[in-house]
BAZADO-680959 format. One record per residue (C-alpha): x, y, z. Coordinates in steps of 0.1 Angstrom, whole numbers, plus 5000, padded with zeros to 4 digits. Example, Ala and Ser with C-alpha at 12.3 -4.5 7.8 and 13.67 -1.06 7.14 Angstrom:
BAZADO-680959
512349555078;513749895071;
This chain:
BAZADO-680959
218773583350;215773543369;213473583338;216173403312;215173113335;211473123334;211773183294;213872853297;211672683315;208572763297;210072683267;210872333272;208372253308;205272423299;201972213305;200772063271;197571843261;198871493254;196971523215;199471733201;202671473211;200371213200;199271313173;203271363161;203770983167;201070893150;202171093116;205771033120;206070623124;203170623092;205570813074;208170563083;205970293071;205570513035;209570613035;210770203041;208170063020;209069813001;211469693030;214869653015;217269723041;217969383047;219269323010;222569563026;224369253035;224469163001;226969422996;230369282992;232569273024;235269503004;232969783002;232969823037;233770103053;232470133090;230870413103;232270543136;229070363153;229970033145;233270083156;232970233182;229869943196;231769693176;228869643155;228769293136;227469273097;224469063103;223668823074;220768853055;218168613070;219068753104;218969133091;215169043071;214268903103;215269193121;213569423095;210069283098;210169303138;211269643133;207769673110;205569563137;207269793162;206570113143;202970003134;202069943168;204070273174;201970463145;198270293163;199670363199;198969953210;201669893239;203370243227;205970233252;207469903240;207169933207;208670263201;211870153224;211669863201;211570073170;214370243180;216769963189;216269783157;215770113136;218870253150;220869933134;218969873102;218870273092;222970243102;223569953079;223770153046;225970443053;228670173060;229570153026;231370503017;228070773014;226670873042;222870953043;221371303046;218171233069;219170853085;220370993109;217771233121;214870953121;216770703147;217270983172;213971083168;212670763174;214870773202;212871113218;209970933216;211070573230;211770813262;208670953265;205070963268;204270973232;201070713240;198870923262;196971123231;196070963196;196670593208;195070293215;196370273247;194870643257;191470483240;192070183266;193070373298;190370583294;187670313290;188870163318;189070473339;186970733322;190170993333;191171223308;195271313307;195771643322;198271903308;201571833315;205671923309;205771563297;203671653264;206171923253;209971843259;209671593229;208471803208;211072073221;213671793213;212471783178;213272143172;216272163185;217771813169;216172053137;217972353147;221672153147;220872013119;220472253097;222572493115;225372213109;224972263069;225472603066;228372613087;230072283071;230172493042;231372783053;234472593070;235172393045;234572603014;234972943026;232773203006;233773052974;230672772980;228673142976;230973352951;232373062928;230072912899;229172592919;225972612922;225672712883;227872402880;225472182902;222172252885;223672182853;225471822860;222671672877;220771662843;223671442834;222871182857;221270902858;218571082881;217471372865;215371662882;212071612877;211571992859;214772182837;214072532858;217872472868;218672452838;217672832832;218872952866;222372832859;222573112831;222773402858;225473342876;224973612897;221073482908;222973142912;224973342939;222073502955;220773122959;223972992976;223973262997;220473263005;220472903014;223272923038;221673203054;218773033061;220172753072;222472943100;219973163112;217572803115;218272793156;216573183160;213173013153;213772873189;214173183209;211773423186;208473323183;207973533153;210473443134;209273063137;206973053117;209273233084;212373043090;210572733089;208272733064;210672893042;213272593052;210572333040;210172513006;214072553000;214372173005;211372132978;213272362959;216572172961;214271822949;212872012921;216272122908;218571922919;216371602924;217871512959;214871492979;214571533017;211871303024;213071193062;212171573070;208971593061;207471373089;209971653111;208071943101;204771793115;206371863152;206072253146;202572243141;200372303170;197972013165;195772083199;195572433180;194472363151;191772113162;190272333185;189872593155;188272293134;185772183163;184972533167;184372603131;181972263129;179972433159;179972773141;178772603112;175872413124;174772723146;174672893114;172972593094;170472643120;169773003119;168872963085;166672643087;164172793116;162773083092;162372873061;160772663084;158172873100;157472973065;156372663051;154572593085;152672953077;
């Protein structure tokens, strides 16, 4: 038990630079900016009140449908917030702010009978990083403090927990799909000819899959099985890339290429994920290999400059 706890604690507690968390907030609220752009949420209240059907949020906070003006105004507070989230200027206000406005405007359209795939995810990851210190690396507010101070943030428990967050809000989600349809279809969402089915009606849509590959795969049924089952394996066995560091590494990367997959053949793309997958990535890692490879490279630039030097000097 002893050593279950220390696993536990290191997991979530261990000291981290601040660059890495930093770094995180600074990709993920630009990729908000890229995934709202052009800024249409408020254009929901449009919808006509007998489409309505509230989402357990609303009623349960007894939400109000804002009106347009109100809902636009909203909206471009909401853009300021996650710019000065994304540059790190008064980071701890304007990510709470993000948040609290985010949370409403990215709730507003699954009131209306479809319920979004990746809406969700976003607001309570803006919500991790509202509650903590997401501003100390890759901010203008680090840049600031240490102007002023000339300190440099030590490593701390603060730095990681987010990002912990991240994986496991990750880990239920994906974990949630597989076993949604497992309860609710049983094996026949493997062994039945849906997903032959699937890849051949969405090129009857209005939104067609960007290639026909599916097209071709739905003439095997049996590879369309393998696929099914496949994907549902990955997705259950998605929460073992917390507890084994060597299967992190597989199970993720092999998650992000299933969900390109699924655009390519299906065209239902997972964009709200991608700007999620940047939280596995050991930033502070990977720029101390690229520092160290810029001082390999000038030592060696060197090397080579000092003979072809002495012999044009001789």
């Amino acid at each position: 038990m002893t050593k279950l706890a220390e696993r536990w604690d290191t997991f979530w507690f261990a000291p981290e630079p601040p660059a890495t968390l930093g770094f995180c907030r600074f990709v993920f609220f630009t990729g908000m900016l890229w995934l709202q752009y052009p800024f249409r949420l408020h254009t929901w209240a449009r919808t006509p009140r007998s489409y309505r059907r509230p989402i357990w949020v609303f009623e349960a906070f007894n939400l109000p449908f804002l009106n347009e003006s109100v809902m636009f105004v909203m909206e471009m507070c909401w853009v300021a917030a996650i710019v000065l989230a994304a540059v790190g200027l008064f980071t701890r206000v304007a990510t709470a702010v993000a948040f609290a406005l985010g949370f409403y405007l990215l709730a507003m359209g699954n009131n209306f009978g479809k319920i979004g795939h990746g809406d969700q995810a976003l607001a309570l990851v803006m919500l991790i990083l509202a509650l903590s210190r997401c501003g100390d690396g890759w901010s203008i507010d680090a840049w600031i403090a240490r102007w002023r101070s000339g300190a440099v943030r030590a490593r701390s428990a603060e730095y990681r927990w987010p990002v912990r967050m991240v994986w496991l809000l990750m880990a239920l989600i994906f974990f949630s799909a597989g076993a949604s349809k497992l309860v609710r279809s049983g094996s026949a969402w493997i062994t039945s000819d849906h997903m032959a089915m699937t890849l051949i009606q969405v090129h009857h849509l209005h939104l067609k899959p960007p290639t026909e590959l599916g097209l071709y795969l739905a003439r095997y049924p049996l590879l369309c099985n393998v696929m099914a089952a496949g994907a549902v394996a990955l997705e259950l066995s998605f929460p073992l890339a917390l507890m084994f560091r060597r299967l992190r590494l597989p199970i993720v990367l092999m998650t992000l290429l299933m969900q390109i997959g699924i655009g390519l053949l299906l065209a239902v793309w997972f964009r709200q994920f991608v700007f999620l997958y940047v939280f596995w990535v050991p930033w502070d890692r990977v720029g101390m290999r690229i520092t160290q490879m810029g001082h390999e490279s000038r030592r060696t630039g060197k090397s080579h400059l000092i003979p072809v030097d002495s012999q044009i000097r001789h």
